[in-house]
N, C-alpha and C positions, 0 to 999 in steps of 0.2 A: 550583455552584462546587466539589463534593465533587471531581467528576474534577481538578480544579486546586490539592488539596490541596497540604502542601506536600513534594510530590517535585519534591527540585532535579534539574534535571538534567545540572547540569559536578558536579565536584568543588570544595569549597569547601576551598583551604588552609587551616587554621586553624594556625598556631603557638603557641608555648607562650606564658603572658604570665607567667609567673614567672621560668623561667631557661632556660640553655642546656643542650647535650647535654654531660654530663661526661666530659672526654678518657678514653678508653680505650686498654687496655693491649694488648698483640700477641697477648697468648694469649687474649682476650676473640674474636678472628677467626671462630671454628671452632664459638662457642657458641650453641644452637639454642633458650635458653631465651625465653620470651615472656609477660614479667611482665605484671599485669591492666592495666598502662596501653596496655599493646600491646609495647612496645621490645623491638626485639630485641637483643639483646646481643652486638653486633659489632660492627664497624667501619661498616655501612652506614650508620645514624644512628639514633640510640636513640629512635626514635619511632612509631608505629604509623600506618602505611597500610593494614593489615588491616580496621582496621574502619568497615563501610557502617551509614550511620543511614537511618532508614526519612524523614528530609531528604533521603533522595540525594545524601549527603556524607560522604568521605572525613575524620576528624579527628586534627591531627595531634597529640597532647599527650604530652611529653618527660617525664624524671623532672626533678626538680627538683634541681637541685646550686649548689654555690657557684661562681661563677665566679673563676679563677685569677686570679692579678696582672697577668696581661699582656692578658687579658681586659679587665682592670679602665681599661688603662691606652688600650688599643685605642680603646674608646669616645669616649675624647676627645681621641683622633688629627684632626688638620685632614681635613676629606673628599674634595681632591684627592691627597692623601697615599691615602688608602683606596683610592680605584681605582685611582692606580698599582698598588698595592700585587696588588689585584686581578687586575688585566691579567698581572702577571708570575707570579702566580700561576697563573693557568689555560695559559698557556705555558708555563711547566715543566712542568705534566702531560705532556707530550708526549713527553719523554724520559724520563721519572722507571719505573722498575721498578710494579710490581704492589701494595707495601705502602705506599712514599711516595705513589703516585698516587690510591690508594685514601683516603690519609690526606688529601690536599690538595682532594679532592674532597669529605670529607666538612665540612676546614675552611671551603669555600665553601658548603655546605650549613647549616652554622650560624650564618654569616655573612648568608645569604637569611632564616634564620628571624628575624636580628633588622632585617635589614633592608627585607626584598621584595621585592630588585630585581631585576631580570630577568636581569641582567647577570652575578650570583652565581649564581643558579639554572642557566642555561644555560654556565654555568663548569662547574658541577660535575655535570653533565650528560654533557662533554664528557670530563670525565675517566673518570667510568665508564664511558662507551663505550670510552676508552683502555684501561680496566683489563679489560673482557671482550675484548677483542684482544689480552690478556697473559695472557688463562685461554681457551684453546681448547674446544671442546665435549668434556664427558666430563672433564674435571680436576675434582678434588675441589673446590678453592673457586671454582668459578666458578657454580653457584649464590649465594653471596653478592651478587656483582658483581649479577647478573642482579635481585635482589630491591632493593638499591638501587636500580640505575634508573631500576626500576620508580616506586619511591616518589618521587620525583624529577621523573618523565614523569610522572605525576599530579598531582604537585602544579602544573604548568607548564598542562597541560589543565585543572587547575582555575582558574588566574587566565588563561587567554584560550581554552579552550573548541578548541582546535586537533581535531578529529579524528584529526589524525595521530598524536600525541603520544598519544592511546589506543587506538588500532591498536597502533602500536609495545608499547604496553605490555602487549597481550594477547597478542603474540606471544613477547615472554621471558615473559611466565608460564605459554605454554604450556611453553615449552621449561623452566621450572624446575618444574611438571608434573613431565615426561617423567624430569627428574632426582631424583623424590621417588614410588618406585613404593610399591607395597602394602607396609607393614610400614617403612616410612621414617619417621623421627622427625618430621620436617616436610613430611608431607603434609598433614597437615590444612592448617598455615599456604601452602600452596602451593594447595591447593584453595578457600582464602578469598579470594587472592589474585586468582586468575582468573575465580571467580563474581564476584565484585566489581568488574571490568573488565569482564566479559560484560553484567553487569547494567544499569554506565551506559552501554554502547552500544545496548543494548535501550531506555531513555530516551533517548537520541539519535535512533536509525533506528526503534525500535519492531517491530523484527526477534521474533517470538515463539520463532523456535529458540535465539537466543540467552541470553533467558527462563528455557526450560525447563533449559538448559543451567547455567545461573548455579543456578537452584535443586537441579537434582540435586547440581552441586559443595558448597555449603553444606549440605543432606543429610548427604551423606558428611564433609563434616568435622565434621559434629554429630555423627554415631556412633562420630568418634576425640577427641572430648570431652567424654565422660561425666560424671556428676552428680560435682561434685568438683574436677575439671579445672580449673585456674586461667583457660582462658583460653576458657571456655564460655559465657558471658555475652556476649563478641565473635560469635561463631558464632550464639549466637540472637538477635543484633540482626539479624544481617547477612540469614538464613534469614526472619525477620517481613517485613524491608522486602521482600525480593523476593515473599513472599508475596503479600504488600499490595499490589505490580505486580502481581500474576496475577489477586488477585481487580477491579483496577480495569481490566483487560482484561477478561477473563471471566464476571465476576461468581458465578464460584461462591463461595459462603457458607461451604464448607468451607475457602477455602484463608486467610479473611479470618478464621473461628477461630481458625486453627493462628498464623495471626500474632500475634494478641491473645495467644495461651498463650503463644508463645516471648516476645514484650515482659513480659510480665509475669513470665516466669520471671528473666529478663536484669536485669529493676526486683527481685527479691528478691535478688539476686547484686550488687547497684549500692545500696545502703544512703545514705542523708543523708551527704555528706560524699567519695563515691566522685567519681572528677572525671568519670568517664563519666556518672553519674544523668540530666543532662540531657539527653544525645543519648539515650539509653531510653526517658524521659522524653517527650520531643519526637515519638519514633518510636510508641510506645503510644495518645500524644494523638491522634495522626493516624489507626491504624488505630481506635482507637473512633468517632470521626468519621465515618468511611464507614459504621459498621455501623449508627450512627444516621441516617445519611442514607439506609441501605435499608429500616433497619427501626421507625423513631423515637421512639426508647427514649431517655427524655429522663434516666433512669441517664447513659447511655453520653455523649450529651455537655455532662454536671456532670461524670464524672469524668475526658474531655477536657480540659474549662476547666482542672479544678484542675490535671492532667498539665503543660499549657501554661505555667500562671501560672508555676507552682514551678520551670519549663525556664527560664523568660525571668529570674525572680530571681536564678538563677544566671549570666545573661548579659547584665551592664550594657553601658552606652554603651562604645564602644570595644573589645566585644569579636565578635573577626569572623564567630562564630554568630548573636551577635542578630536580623539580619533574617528568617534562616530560620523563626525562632519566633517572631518577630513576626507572622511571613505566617502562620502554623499557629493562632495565636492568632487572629488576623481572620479566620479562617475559622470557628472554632469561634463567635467572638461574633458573626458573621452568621447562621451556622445558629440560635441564640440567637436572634437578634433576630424572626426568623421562626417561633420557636417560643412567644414571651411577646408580639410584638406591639410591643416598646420599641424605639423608633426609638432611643435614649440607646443601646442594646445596639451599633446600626448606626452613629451615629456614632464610638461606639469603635473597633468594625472598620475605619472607615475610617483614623481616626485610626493606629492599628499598620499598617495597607498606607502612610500615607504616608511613617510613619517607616521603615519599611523600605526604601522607595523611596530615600530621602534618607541612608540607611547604605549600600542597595548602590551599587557603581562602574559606572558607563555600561559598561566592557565582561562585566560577570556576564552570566552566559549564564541565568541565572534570574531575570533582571528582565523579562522578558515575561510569565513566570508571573503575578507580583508586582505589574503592569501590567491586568493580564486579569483577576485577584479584584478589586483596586480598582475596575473598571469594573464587576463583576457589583453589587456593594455599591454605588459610584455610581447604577446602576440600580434599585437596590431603593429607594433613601431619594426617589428620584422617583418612583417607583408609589405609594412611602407619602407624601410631601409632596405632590407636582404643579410641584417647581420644575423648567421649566425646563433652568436652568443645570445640575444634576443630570445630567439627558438629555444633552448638550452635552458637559460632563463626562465621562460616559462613553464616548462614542464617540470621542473624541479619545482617552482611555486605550486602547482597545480597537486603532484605529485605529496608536498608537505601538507595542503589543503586537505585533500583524500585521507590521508595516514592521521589526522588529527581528532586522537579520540574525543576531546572532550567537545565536541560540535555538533549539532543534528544529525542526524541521519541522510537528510535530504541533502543539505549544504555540501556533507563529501563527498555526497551522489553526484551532485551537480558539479564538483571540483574533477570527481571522477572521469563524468562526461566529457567534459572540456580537454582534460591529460591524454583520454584516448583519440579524439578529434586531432592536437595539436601530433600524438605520438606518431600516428597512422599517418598522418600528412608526412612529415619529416624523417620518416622511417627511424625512429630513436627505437632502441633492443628496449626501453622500458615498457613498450605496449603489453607484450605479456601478460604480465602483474598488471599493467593496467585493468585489461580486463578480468583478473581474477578475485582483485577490489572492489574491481565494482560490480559484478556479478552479486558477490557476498551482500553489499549492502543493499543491491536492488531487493533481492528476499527480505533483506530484515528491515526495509525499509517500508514495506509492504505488506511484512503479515506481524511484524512487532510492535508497529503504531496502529492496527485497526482490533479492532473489539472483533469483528465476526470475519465471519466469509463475504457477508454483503458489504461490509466495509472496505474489506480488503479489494474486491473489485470494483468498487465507486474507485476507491484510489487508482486504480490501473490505468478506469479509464475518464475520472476526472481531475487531472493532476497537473502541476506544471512538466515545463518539457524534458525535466529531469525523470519523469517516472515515466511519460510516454517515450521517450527514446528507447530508455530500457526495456520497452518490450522487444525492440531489435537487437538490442544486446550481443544476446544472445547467437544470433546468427552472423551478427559480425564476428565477433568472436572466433565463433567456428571458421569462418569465413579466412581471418588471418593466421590460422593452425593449419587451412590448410595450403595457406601462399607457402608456409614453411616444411611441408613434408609432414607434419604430426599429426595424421588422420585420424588415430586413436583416442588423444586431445580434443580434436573439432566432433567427433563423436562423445563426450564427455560433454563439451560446450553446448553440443545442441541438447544434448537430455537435460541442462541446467534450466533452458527456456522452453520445457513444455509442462504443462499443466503443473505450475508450479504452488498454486495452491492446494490440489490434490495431496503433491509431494508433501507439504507442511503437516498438512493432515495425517498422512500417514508414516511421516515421522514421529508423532503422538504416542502413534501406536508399535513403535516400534520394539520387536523384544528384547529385554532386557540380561536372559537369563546367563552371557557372559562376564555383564558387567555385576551381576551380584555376588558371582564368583570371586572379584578384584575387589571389589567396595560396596557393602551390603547396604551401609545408610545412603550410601549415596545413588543407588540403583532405586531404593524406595524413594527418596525424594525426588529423582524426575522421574520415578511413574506417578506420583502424586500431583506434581507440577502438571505434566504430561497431559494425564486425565484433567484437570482443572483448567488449562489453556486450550486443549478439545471443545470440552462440554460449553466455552465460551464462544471459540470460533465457531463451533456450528446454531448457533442459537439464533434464533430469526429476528431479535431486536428489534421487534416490535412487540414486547409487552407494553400494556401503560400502566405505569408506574407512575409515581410523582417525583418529581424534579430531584429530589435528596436521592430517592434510591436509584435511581437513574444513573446522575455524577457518582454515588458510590458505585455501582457495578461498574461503568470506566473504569474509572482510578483502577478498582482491584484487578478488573483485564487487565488492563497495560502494568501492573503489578508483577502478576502472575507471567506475565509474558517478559519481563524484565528478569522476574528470578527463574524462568526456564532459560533464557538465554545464559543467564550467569553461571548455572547448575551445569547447560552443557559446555562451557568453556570450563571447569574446573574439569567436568569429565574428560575433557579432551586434555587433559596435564597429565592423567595418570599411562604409564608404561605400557604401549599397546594399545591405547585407545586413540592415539592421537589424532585419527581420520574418522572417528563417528560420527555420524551423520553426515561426512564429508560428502565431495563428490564421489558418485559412485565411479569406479574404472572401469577403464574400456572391458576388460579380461573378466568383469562378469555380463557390464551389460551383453557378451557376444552372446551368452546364452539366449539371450531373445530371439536369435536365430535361429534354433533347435528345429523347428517344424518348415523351415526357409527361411533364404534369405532375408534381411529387413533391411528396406531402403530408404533413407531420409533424404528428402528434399528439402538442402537451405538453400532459400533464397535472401541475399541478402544485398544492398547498396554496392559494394566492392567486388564481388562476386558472386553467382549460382552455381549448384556443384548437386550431386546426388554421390551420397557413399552408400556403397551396398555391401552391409556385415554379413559376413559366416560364422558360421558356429566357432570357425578356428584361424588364423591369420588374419592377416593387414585387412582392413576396408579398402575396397573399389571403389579409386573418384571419377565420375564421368562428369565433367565439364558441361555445365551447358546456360552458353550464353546468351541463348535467345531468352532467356528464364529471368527478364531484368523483373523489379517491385513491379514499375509500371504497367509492364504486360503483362504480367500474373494477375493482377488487380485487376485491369480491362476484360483480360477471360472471366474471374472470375463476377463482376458486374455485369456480365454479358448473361450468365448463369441465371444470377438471383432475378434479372428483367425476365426471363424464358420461364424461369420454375415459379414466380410469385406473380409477375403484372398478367399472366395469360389467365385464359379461362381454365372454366373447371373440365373440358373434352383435351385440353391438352393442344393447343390446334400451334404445336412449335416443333415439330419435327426438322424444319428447315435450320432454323435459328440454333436449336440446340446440336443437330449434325455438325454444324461448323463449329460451336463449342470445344467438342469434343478432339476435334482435326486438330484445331488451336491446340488442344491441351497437349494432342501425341505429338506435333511437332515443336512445341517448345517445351517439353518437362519427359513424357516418356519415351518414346521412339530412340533416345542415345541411350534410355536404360534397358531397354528388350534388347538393344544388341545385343549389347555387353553382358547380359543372362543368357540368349542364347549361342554368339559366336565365341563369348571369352570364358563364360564360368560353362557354355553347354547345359542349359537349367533346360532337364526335357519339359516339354508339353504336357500341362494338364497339372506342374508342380506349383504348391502355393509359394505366394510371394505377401510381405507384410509394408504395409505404406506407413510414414509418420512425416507428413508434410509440416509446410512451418508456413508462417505468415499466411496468404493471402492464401494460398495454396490447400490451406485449413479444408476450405469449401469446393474445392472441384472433385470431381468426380472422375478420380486417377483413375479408376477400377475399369472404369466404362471406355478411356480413351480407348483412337483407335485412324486409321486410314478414312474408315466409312465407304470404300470404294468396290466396286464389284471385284472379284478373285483375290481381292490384301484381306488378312486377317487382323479383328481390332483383338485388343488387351485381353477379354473374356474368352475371347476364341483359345488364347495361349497359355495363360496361368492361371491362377485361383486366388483372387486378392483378398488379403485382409486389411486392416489397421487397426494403429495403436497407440493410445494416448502418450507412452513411454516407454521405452526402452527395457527398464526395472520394473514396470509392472507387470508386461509380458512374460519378462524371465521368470519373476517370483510367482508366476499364472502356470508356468511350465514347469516348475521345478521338483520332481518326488511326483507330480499328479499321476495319482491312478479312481479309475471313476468310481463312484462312493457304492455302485450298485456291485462291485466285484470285491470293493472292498469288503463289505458285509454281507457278501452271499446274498443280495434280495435279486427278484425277480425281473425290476428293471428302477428306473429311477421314482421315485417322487413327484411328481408334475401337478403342479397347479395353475390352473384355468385360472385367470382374469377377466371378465367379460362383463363390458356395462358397452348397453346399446348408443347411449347418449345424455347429455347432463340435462337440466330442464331447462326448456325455453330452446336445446341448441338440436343440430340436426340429427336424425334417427340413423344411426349403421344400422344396415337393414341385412347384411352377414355375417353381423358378430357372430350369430345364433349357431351359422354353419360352419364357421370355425371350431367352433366346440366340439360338434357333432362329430367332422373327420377326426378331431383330436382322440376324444373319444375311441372313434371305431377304431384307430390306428393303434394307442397306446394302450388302450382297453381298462386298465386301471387310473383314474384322475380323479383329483380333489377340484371343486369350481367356488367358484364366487363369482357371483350374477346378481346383475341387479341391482334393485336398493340395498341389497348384502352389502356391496362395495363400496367400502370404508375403509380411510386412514389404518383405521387399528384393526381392522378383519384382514386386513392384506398384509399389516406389520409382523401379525399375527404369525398368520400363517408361513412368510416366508424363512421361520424362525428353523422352522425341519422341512422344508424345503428344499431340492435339488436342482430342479428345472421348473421353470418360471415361463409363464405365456399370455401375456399383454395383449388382449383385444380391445381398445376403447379410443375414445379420443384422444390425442395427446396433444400436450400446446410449450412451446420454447418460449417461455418470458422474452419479451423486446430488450427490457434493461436492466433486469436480476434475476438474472439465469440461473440461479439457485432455486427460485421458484416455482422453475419449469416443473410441470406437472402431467399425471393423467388425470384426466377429469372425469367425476363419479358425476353421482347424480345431483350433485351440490357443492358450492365453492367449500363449504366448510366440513367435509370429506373429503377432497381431494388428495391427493400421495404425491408429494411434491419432491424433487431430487432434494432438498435441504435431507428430508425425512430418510431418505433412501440413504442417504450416507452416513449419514448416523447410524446407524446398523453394522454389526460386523458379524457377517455370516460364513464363517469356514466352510461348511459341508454345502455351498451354492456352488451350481457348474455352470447352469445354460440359461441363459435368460434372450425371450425372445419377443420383442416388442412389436406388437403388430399394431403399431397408432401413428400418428403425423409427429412428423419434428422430431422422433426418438433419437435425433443424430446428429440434428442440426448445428448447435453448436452455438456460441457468441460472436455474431461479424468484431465487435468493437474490442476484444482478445481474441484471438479462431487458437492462438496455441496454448489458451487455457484447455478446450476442450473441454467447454462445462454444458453438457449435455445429459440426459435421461442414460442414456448407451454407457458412459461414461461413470455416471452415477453407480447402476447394476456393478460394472466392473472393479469401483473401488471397494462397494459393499463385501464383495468376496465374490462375486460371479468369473467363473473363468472363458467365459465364450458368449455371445452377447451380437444379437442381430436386429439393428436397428431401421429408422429411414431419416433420407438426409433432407427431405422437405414432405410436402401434403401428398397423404398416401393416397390411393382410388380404394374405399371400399369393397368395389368386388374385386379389386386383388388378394386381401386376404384368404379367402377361401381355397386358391389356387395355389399358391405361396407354399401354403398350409399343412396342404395334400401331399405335393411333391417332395417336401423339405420333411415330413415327421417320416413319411415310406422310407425314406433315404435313410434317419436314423434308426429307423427301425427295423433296416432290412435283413439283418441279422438275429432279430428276436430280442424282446425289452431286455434278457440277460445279458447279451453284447453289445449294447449302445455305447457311447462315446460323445463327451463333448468337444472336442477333438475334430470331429466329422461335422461340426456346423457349418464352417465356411464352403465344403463339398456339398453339404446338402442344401445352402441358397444357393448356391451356383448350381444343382438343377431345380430346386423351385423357379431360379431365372429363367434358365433353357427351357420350362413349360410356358411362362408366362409370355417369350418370345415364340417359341412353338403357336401359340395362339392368337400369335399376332397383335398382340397387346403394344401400344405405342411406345416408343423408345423413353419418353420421359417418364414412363411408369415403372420399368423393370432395372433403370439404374438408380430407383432411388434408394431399394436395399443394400444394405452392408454390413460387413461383418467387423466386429472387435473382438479379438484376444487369440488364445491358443486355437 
């Protein structure tokens, strides 16, 4: 429950509960002071939106003054009277100059704080937009205008959680930024202002740029408010809380000290009596809490509790902080309760989550949090009781948690999580839907809060345990489809967790031309969306830009990604569409079978299993329980020490022998039965692998006995793999090869060939790669050399058929997007970013003779983001990579055997189709010649 502390994530308006803002005088406009309650003293409204509590909440509290006579008199005005009153008021903004409008806008401002109503707030909303339309950009007081707004647009985000409403408001604070440079009297308040907005969008989307962003700006405003400063206490709340994000992301220890130091310094500056004390207070309790949940220092949370209690006494019934700290208090006397054994500790915590419950409003965008500890504490008091009801209880909260739209992304993820742990334990019928919740939200949690593709796998794999679970998801999933008999489902499940940014991708591009049939404007707008959310996720996000256009392309990604989700939820209303872009069903993915069987390997915590699809009927489940995480993981660590810590002679034949025995007796050996005793799959027939987890990395193809008179896996079928299921199919579907299509001679082939980049080492066979190429195929296009370039290779693969990669190649360690071949210079290079971006229809063969073509990401393996991988979504339908450091003179041999084979018919009759037969005898030469085992299993095959 620690990760579901209590960081809210809207803004929580809180108003004053004393008094109003006291009318201020014309020359008050211009003044930049910012007393310790926050107010700034101007006309915008004398109240502080500067300061962020480590609640994740904005608080608003005003100085206290007497209210005027007419004030007095106001109040007890008939309330039809009032909204006239109201209406004519916010229409006069509309003509009114700069100072009335300014002034009528802030009357509806004080008006919202004693009233709440939407209808004041969005008055006077409208009048400061009136008034920066009356201050051009670059006038002196139109900062002002712009910091109002702000405060305004926040307060509006925080009673309904709109997006927009803080978008809009990170964008004037960038621009009152830009109007408060080095040496400006209100830069500091301008840089709290927009760490502050950067920070709850970061608890929104979970975006980590804008993070890091929010904390450099609070940094810097802490070094323009020195020990003294009246308004430094603000600044180190604001810098703890975002801390206290980085370390519940990250987990480093240092960034969760540095927050405890600034709370505690902010608590010595906030004395008994201070009206802030409790949000410092509140924020302190919360970062001691994590540090005792890392490190269990039963200090840290007694002086939690006390933090809490003394927050909550400050905040009785009716006051609109209470439930935050009620939620921070149930959390602490949960960890309690787990630490003394007292269930009395447990029913307290529950008791403060219900009350919080019952304070917050159905549309608080942090009642799913609030939702999600109740059920973790629901859960605990049934571990320690046995009732029942308890269990029942929780997943129902859990369940309401999940299903609550107006919440983060993440928060229903992680309510998600929790429903399926609690449902799967207790066997409740709501697991199902369980996971088919959270599946959906893993995806949109993942590629609709990151700006790129590099974003979106930072997130995968630097995220709380909400998004790292979810990569097993998936395989659990499948895993409980198939305890129940629906093997067609757990096949469904597991294509949901492969390469599922791919998949994103090439829903972008997916055709349209049924739905323009049913609704023309609305087929143009998500191809327009479409293309625009594309051209962003594959963008390498690394131009340098300056800071403004930077936060604008954000903003406008997560934008555009907000109105493509919203476009295809509308599309999904109309008659007949209701399943577009859904999951695909079993009844097409079978076509991925057409050329043989395809066999998935899930491995998963609950079970391992292998179903083996046909073209036609039920999947084949073969059980197999020696296949637990942990031994797949050990084989497969077993692998990477043999193929990377050895030398470059390969001196592992021992080590990898047993490898490979490992792998036939726990993962293949119960599926060769079951193809040759039960389906009768003859000898010599292809077969297609789509492993999952750990399983990613070995080297299914190759297993085997390894014993004198046993035949291993190569001896029996002809393996290939496939990132997915649906891409296979749509790889198989109508293909007829382009050279019969159009009567030519034979295919199109172009040579690749760079010896080595500078500085790095010389392939001294690229040369004679060519050459066979050449003599075999008789007709090729090359590029050699310094030729080979980014744009000479983009080039040309543009009328390109078959593709032939002789050079180095390198798999990025940590943004495998980047994976590249390497030319003769980094700023040439052809990097998979580039390679996917491309969509080449008339590509069939792509054959990569470089290191790492195959390798893949250890820290996703069922993303499959690899070079091989790459070719394939570009439009390649056949595609021969390697799955770690190739031996240069294997190419030429490779070479020889594998083009004779496609050619052996005459360039007129080739076939991409015949790749996976024609490595399988480039292999059988390279073992023919005795070439060692770690060299000839490193080739493989992808696609049809």
């Amino acid at each position: 429950s620690r990760q579901e502390s209590s960081t809210n994530n809207g803004l929580a308006y809180v108003p004053s509960t004393t008094a109003m803002c006291p009318p201020l005088t014309k020359c008050q406009y211009t003044q930049r002071e910012e007393p310790e309650c926050g107010a700034r003293d101007h006309k915008s409204q004398c109240c502080d939106r500067e300061q962020m509590s480590g609640e994740g909440t904005f608080e608003l509290q005003c100085f206290q003054a007497q209210p005027d006579e007419a004030s007095v008199v106001e109040e007890h005005r008939d309330e039809e009277v009032m909204d006239k009153e109201r209406l004519e008021l916010a229409k006069a903004i509309v003509t009114d100059p700069f100072d009335e409008t300014i002034d009528k806008a802030l009357a509806l401002w004080n008006q919202f704080e004693n009233s709440n109503r939407d209808e004041d707030l969005n008055g006077c909303i409208w009048g400061y937009e009136k008034a920066l339309t009356l201050r051009p950009i670059a006038h002196p007081d139109r900062s002002d205008a712009l910091y109002s707004i702000d405060i305004a647009l926040q307060a509006r985000f925080g009673q309904h959680g709109n997006i927009a409403d803080l978008e809009q408001c990170i964008d004037y604070n960038i621009e009152f930024l830009e109007l408060c440079p080095i040496g400006h009297p209100d830069r500091s308040l301008a840089l709290n202002s927009l760490g502050n907005g950067l920070n709850h969008r970061y608890r929104r989307r979970g975006d980590m740029i804008d993070l890091e962003k929010s904390i450099r700006h609070h940094k810097e405003a802490l070094l323009l408010r020195p020990t003294g400063h009246p308004q430094r206490s603000i600044t180190l709340n604001n810098l703890g809380a975002v801390l206290d994000d980085r370390f519940r992301r990250m987990g480093n220890m240092t960034d969760l000290q540095e927050s405890i130091s600034h709370h505690e310094e902010a608590l010595l500056l906030r004395p008994v009596g201070h009206p802030d004390r409790p949000l410092t207070l509140n924020s302190l309790g919360n970062a001691l809490g994590d540090r005792f949940a890392r490190g269990g220092d039963a200090a840290d949370l007694e002086e939690s509790m006390r933090h809490h209690e003394e927050a909550l006494s400050h905040r009785p019934i009716g006051h609109p902080a209470r439930p935050i700290t009620l939620t921070s208090l149930g959390i602490a006397l949960h960890d309690l309760s787990w630490q003394r054994g007292n269930i009395a500790d447990l029913n307290n915590s529950i008791n403060r989550y219900e009350e919080a419950l019952r304070l917050s409003p159905i549309g608080d965008p942090d009642r799913s949090r609030t939702l999600k500890n109740l059920g973790d504490a629901l859960e605990s008091r049934f571990i320690k009781s046995g009732n029942r009801l308890d269990a029942d209880q929780s997943i129902l909260r859990f369940q309401e948690a999940t299903t609550y739209t107006l919440a983060p992304l993440w928060q229903r993820l992680a309510a998600s999580n929790a429903w399926i742990h609690v449902a799967r334990e207790h066997g409740s019928e709501t697991l199902g839907e369980a996971y088919v919740l959270a599946l959906d939200l893993l995806d949109r949690s993942v590629l609709l809060a990151a700006s790129s593709v590099h974003d979106s796998h930072a997130r995968m794999t630097h995220s709380g345990p909400e998004i790292t679970r979810g990569q097993d998801m998936a395989a659990d999933a499948a895993s409980y489809a198939i305890e129940k008999g629906q093997l067609g489902m757990a096949v469904e499940q597991m294509e949901r967790g492969r390469a599922v940014l791919f998949t994103q991708i090439g829903n972008y591009r997916t055709p349209l031309d049924e739905l323009e049939v049913a609704n023309q404007e609305l087929a143009a707008r998500f191809r327009a969306l479409s293309a625009a959310v594309e051209r962003s996720a594959l963008s390498d996000g690394a131009e340098k830009v300056g800071e403004r256009r930077f936060d604008d392309a954000v903003g406008r990604r997560q934008k555009q990604a907000d109105d493509w989700d919203r476009t295809l939820s509308e599309i999904r209303q109309l008659e007949g569409f209701e399943s577009f872009l859904c999951v695909t069903p079993f009844v097409k993915l079978q076509q991925a079978a057409a050329h043989g069987p395809v066999i998935l390997v899930n491995i998963s915590h609950y079970r391992s299993d292998a179903l083996i699809v046909q073209v036609s009927g039920e999947p084949i489940c073969v059980v197999l329980p020696a296949a637990t995480p942990s031994a797949v993981k050990t084989i497969a660590d077993s692998l990477i020490h043999t193929t990377v810590v050895q030398t470059e002679e390969y001196e592992s034949n021992e080590t990898l022998t047993k490898v490979l025995r490992d792998i036939w007796d726990v993962i293949v050996e119960p599926i060769v039965f079951q193809l040759q005793h039960v389906l009768q799959l003859p000898r010599g027939s292809r077969i297609c692998w789509v492993p999952t987890s750990s399983a990613c990395s070995l080297p299914l193809h190759a297993a085997g006995p390894y014993k004198p008179g046993l035949r291993n896996l190569p001896d029996l079928f002809v393996s290939s793999y496939t990132p997915t299921l649906s891409g296979l199919a749509c790889a198989g579907i109508g293909y007829q090869p382009m050279n019969r299509l159009h009567r030519v001679s034979g295919p199109q082939l172009l040579v690749v060939a760079h010896p080595g980049a500078e500085g790095g080492k010389t392939l001294e066979h690229v040369r004679d790669e060519v050459n066979i190429i050449r003599h075999i195929a008789k007709e090729i296009t090359t590029i050699e050399g310094n030729d080979c370039t980014r744009d000479s290779v983009l080039a040309a693969l543009k009328s390109t058929t078959w593709v032939h990669f002789a050079c180095h190649g390198e798999q990025h360690p940590t943004k495998p997007f980047k994976s590249r071949f390497r030319f003769q210079t980094p700023e040439t290079t052809l990097t998979l970013l580039d390679i996917i971006q491309k969509h080449l229809p008339q590509a069939e063969l792509a054959v990569l003779s470089a290191c790492h073509s195959a390798a893949g990401d250890r820290s996703t393996p069922d993303e499959a983001i690899h070079l091989a991988a790459g070719m394939l979504f570009a439009g390649f339908r056949s595609v021969v990579g390697t799955m770690w450091a190739m031996d240069d003179r294997d190419g030429p041999v490779l070479t020889e055997a594998f083009y004779k084979y496609m050619f052996r018919n005459g360039p007129e009759a080739v076939d991409c189709r015949d790749a996976a037969r024609g490595l399988a005898k480039g292999i059988k030469e390279l073992r023919r010649r005795g070439v060692p085992l770690e060299r000839w299993i490193n080739f493989v095959h992808f696609g049809i």
